[in-house]
C-alpha positions in Angstrom: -56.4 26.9 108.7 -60.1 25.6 109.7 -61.8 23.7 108.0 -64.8 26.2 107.3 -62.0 28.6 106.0 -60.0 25.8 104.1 -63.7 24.8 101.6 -64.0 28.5 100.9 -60.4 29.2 100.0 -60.2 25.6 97.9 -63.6 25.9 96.5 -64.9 29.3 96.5 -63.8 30.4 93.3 -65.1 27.0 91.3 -67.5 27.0 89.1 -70.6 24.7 89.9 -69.6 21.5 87.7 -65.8 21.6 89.1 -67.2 22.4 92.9 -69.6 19.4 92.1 -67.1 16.9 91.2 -64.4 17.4 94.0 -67.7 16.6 96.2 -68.1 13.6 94.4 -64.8 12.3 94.1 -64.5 12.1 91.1 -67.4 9.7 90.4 -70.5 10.1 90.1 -71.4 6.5 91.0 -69.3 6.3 94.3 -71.4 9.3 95.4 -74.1 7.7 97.7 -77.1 9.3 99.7 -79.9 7.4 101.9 -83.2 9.3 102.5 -84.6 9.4 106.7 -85.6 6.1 106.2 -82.1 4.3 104.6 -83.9 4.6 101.2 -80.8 4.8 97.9 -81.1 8.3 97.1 -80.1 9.5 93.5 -79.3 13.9 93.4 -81.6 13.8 90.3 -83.5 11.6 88.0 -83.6 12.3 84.1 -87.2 11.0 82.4 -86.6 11.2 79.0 -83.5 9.9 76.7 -83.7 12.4 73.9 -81.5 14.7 73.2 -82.9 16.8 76.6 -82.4 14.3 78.6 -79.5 12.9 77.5 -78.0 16.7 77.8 -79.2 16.5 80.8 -78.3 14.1 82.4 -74.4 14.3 80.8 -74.0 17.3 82.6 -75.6 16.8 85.7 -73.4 13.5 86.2 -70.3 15.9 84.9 -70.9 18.4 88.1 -70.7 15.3 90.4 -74.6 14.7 91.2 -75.6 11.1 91.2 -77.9 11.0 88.1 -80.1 8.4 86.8 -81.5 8.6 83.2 -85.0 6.4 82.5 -85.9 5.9 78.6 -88.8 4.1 78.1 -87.9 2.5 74.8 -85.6 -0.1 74.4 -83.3 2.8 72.6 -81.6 6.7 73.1 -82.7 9.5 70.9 -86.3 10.1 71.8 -87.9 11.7 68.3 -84.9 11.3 66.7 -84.2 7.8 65.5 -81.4 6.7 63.1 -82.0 3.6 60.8 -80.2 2.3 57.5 -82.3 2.6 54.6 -81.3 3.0 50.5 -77.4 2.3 51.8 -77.5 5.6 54.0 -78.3 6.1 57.8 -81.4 8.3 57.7 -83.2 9.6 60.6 -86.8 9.0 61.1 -87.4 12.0 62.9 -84.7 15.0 63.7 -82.8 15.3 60.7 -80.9 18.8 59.9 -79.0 21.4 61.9 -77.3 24.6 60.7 -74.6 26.7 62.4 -77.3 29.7 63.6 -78.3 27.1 65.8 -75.7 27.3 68.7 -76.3 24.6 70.9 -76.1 21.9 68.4 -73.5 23.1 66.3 -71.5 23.8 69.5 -71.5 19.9 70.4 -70.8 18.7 66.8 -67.6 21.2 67.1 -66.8 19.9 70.7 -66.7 15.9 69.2 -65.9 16.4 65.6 -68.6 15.6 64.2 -68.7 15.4 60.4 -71.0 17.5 58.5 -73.3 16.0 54.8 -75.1 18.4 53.3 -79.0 17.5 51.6 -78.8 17.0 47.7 -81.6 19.9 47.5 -79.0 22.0 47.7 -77.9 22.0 44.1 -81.5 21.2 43.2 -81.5 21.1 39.5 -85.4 21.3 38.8 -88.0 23.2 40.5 -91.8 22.3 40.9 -94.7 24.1 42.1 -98.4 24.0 42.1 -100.7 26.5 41.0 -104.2 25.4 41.8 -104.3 21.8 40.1 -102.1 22.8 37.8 -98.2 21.5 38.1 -95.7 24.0 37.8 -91.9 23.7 36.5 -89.2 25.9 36.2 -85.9 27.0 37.4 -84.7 28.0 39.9 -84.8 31.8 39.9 -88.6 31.3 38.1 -89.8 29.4 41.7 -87.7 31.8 43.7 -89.8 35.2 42.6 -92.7 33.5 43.5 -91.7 32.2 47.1 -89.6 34.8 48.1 -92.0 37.3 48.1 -94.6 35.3 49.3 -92.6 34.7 52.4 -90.9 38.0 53.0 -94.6 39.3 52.9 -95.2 36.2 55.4 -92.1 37.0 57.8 -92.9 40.3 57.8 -93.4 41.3 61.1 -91.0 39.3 62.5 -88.1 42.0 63.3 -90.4 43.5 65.6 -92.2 40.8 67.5 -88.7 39.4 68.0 -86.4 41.8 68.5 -83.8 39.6 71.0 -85.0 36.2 69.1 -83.8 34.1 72.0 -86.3 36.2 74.5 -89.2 34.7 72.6 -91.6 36.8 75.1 -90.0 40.3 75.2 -92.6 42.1 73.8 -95.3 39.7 74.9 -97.0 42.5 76.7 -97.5 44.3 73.3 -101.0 44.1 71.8 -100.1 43.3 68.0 -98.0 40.5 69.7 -100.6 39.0 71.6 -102.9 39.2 68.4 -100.9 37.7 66.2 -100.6 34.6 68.3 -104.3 34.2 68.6 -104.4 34.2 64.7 -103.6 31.3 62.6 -101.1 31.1 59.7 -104.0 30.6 57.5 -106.3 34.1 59.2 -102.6 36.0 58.1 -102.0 34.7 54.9 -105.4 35.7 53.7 -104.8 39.0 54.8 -101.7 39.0 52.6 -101.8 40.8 49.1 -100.8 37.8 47.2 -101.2 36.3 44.0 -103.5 33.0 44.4 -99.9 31.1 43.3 -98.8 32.8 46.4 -100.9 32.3 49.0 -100.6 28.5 48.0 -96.9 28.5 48.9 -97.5 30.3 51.8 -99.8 27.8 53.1 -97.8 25.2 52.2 -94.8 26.8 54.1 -96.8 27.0 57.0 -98.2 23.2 56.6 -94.6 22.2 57.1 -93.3 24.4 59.5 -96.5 23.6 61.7 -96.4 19.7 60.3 -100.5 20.1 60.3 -102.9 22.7 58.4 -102.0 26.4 58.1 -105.3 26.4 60.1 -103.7 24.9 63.2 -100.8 26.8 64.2 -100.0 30.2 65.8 -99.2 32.9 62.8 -96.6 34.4 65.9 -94.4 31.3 66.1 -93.8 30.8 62.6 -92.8 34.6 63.1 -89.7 33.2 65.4 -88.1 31.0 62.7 -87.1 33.5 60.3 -86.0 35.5 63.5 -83.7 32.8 64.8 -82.6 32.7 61.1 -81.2 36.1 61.6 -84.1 37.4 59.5 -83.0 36.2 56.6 -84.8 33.4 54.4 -81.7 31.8 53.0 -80.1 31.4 56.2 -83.0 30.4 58.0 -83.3 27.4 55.1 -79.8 26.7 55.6 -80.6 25.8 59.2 -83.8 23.8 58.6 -82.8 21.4 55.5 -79.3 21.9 53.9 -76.8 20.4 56.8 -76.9 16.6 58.2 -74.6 14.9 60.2 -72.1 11.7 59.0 -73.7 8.7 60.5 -77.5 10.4 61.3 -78.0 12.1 64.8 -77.4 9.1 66.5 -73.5 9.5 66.1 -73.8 12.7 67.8 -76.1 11.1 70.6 -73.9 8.3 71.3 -70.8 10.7 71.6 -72.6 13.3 74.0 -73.8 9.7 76.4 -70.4 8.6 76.0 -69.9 11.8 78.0 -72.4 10.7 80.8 -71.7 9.6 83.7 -75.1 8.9 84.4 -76.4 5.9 85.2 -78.8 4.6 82.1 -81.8 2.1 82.6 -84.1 1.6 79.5 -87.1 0.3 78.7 -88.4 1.9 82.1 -91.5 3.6 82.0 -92.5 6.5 84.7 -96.1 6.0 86.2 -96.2 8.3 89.2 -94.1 10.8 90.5 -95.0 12.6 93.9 -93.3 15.3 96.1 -92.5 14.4 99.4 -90.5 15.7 102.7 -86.7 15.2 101.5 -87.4 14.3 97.9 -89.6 12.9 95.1 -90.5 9.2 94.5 -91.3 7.8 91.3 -93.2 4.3 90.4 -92.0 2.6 87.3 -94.6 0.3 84.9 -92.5 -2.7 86.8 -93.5 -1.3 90.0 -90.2 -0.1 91.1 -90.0 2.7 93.6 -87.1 5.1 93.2 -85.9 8.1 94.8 -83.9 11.5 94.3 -84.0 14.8 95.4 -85.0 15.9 92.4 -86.4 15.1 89.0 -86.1 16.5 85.4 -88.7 15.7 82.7 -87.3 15.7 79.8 -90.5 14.7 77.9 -92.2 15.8 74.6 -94.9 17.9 75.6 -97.6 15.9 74.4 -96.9 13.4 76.8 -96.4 14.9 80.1 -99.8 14.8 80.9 -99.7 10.8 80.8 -97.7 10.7 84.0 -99.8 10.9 87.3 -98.2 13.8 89.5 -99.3 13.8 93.6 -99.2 16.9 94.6 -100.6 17.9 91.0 -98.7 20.1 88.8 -99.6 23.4 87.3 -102.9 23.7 85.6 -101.4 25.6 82.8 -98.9 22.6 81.9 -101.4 20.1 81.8 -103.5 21.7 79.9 -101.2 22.7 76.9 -100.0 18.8 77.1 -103.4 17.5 76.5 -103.9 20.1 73.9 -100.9 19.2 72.2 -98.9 21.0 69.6 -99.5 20.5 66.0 -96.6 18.6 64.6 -98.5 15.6 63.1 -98.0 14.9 59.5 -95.8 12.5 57.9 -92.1 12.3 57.1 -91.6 9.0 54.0 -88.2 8.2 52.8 -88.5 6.6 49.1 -85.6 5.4 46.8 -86.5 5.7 43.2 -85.0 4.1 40.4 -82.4 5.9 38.0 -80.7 9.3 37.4 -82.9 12.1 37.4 -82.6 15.8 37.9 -82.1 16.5 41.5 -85.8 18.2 42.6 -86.5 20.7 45.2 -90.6 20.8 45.0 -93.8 22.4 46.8 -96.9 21.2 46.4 -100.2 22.3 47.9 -101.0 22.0 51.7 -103.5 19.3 51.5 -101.4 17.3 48.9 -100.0 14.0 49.9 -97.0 15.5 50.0 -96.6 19.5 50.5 -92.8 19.5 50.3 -90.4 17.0 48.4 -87.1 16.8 47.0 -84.0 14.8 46.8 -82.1 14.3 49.9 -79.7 11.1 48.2 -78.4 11.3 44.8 -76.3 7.9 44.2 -74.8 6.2 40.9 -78.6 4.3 40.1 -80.8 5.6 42.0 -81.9 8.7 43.7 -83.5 8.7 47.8 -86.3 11.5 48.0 -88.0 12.9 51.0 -91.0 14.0 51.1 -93.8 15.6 53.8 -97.6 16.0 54.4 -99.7 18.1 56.8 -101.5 15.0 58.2 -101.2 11.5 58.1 -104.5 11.0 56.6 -103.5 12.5 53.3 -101.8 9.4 52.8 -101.3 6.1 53.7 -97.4 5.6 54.2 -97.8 2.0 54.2 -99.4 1.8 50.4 -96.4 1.8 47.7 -99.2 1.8 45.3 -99.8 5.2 47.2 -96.6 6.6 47.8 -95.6 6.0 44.0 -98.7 8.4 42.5 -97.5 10.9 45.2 -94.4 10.9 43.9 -95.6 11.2 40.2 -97.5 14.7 41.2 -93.7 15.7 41.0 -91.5 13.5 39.3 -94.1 12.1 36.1 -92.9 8.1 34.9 -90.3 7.2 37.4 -90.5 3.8 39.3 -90.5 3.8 43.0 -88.0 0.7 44.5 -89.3 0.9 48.0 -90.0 3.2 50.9 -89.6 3.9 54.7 -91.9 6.1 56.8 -92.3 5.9 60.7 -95.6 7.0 62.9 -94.6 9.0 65.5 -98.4 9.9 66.1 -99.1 6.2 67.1 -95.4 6.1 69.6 -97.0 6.9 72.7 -93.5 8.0 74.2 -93.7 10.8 71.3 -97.7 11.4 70.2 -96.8 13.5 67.5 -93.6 15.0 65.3 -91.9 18.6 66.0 -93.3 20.7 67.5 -94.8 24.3 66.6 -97.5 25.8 69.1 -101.4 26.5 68.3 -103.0 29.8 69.1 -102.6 31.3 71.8 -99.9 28.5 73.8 -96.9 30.9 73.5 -98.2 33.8 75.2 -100.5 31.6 77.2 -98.5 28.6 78.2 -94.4 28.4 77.4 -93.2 30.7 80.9 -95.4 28.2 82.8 -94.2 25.3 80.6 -90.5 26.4 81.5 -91.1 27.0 85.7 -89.7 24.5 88.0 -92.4 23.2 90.5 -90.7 22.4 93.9 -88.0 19.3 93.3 -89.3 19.0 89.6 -87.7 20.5 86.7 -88.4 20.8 83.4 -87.0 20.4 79.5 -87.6 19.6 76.3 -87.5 20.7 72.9 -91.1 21.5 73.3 -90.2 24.3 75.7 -87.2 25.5 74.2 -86.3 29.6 74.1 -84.5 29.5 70.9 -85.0 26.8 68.4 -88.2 25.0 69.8 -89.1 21.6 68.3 -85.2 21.3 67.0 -82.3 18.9 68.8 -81.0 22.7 69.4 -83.9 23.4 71.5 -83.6 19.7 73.0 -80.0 20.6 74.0 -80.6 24.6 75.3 -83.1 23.6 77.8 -81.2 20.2 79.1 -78.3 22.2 79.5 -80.7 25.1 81.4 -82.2 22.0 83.6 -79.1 20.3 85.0 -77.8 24.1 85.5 -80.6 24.9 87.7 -80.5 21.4 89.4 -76.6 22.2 90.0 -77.3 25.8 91.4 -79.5 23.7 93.9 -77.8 21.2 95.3 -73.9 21.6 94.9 -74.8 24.9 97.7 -76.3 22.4 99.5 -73.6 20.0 99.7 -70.8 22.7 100.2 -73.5 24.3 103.0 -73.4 20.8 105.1 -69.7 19.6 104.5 -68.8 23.2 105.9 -71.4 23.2 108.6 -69.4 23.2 112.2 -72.4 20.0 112.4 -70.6 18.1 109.9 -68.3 15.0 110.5 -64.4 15.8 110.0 -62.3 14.8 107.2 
């Protein structure tokens, strides 16, 4: 048999990781190329050790490809960040998943991953604000009040988001394109609500936004209780009930011990430029490094730092030094004693807009709580954080407190991510579109569950697919080529 017919007989019927790894041999660190000019040449280079990137650059190294991951902390995880606090490993940043969120409950089931479920959800007490006035009740009481409020909010979701993982189906649609130049605050005054009302509804779009109803696009709140199957309680059930055994950093740490990826951290990226055969980047040390190709896996509100020759899209940059709205603050606080376990909502421009107990242990109690903006309180004042905390929960004594600025990280420049008016319809097709060698992911730029580690995971997995498509043809193209050497 030759040789030509011998790689399409052994290899033709594949798939792209298996083809990738016969190529390799196995490994993806025996698998060596040299540029023109003898330079090492890695297949692709991940920026970005989230959960992207760490997707990322699992799979790439899993269909053969020589990868190399760069983190510029000292640490994995990106915006999510695991640390012990009150006797429990908490996470800073990315916290709950659900089943309706496929990619991330598909790798908790692929590494059996244990599941803890938020003390919220047998939330004994209920607390609301009406005005200045502080509301208590049970359950049921709060839930005729909310549930209206944000089945009058969600409304026009069905419709807008018909195939919720096609978040611009209907983006040619007129009502579509309006309701994304609007702001959650322009819709919720449109409403017919009770005052009561349309302060939960702000509130709910202060945390979904993590900044002022004013700030974000009334159409992507509209996607949440879409990818939540259009129904509320399901939708909550993905965004607060379920949190994994250990924080996401046992998740992380099984998915890299996946990799085989080469791993360098504490690397910062500088420059990266396009050039005949490849890209080259320039780390802060002043290292050069080169691939054939590259995949930012970046928060969006940092891309724009890095210093691209050629320059990339207009559109991308733009949106990156815009920024999406996620900014408020996320504080952990133990509390001293039994007490009824709270779910509460406050105002939007409270110190805290959303609160309840995510901890309830034998003598004391951890609570979480979240603002619109970090200037509604100062996260580093106890003295602060315990009169916050007494808006909802009158007399008890705060024991101490953990909070971490991810406005001030300059890897992260801000929390999740929800977009402001206009960016989805203007920006996230552009934000998605590979430029030449570059490629791109992110939660930030996720289809389905954008600003989630679902979305983090969807579009790493979409990167190193495309990356694969790429180059795997390429390799079987020149080890069948009647040019190339003989086994």
């Amino acid at each position: 048999m030759q040789r030509r017919q011998f790689i399409k007989h052994t290899l033709g019927g594949l798939s792209v990781a298996a083809a990738g790894s016969s190529l390799a041999g196995g490994s993806a660190g025996e698998r060596k190329h040299a540029d023109s000019n003898g330079t090492d040449l890695y297949d692709t280079v991940v920026i970005g050790g989230g959960f992207a990137g760490v997707t990322a650059a699992r799979d790439a190294s899993q269909m053969g490809l020589r990868t190399l991951l760069l983190e510029a902390r000292p640490r994995l995880g990106g915006r999510t960040f695991t640390t012990r606090f009150g006797g429990h490993d908490i996470d800073a940043g990315g916290t709950w998943l659900g089943w309706g969120q496929p990619h991330v409950w598909s790798e908790c089931m692929r590494y059996g991953m244990e599941i803890d479920m938020s003390a919220s959800t047998g939330a004994e007490q209920f607390v609301w604000y009406h005005g200045r006035e502080r509301m208590e009740g049970n359950g049921a009481e709060y839930g005729r009040l909310s549930t209206e409020a944000f089945e009058k909010f969600f409304a026009p979701a069905r419709e807008m988001f018909p195939h919720p993982y096609e978040p611009l189906l209907q983006s040619q649609s007129r009502q579509f394109q309006q309701l994304d130049q609007m702001s959650a605050a322009e819709a919720i005054e449109k409403l017919d609500l009770s005052d009561v009302q349309k302060t939960l509804a702000r509130s709910l779009a202060a945390i979904n936004g993590h900044a002022p109803a004013t700030e974000s696009s009334y159409l992507d709140h509209l996607r949440w209780i879409a990818l939540g199957g259009f129904d509320q309680a399901f939708m909550w059930s993905n965004l607060g009930y379920y949190r994994l055994k250990g924080g996401t950093r046992a998740l992380l740490e099984k998915m890299q011990g996946d990799s085989r990826a080469e791993l360098r951290l504490g690397t910062v990226v500088r420059s990266v430029s396009q050039q005949a055969g490849g890209v080259s980047i320039v780390t802060g040390r002043g290292e050069h490094i080169r691939a054939r190709t590259v995949i930012f896996a970046l928060p969006l509100n940092v891309l724009s730092q890095i210093q691209f020759e050629p320059t990339i899209s207009h559109v991308k940059l733009d949106a990156s030094q815009q920024g999406h709205t996620g900014s408020g603050s996320k504080v952990y606080m133990r509390i001293k004693g039994k007490h009824p376990v709270i779910f509460a909502q406050g105002r939007e421009d409270m110190a805290f807009n959303f609160y309840w107990t995510e901890y309830d242990d034998g003598d004391s109690q951890i609570t979480v709580g979240f603002n619109a903006s970090p200037d509604y309180l100062d996260v580093n004042d106890d003295e602060e954080i315990q009169k916050a905390v007494h808006l909802f929960q009158p007399g008890v004594e705060l024991l101490e407190s953990f909070s971490y600025d991810w406005n001030l990280d300059p890897f992260s420049k801000g929390t999740w991510c929800m977009y402001p008016p206009g960016m989805l319809t203007g920006a996230l097709q552009e934000l998605q579109r590979p430029e030449g060698n570059l490629y791109f992911a992110g939660a930030d730029i996720a289809n389905g569950w954008r600003g989630f580690i679902d979305g983090a995971i969807e579009t790493g997995a979409r990167a190193a697919r495309l990356v694969g498509e790429r180059l795997i043809p390429e390799e079987l193209a020149g080890v069948s080529s009647p040019s190339a050497k003989s086994a």
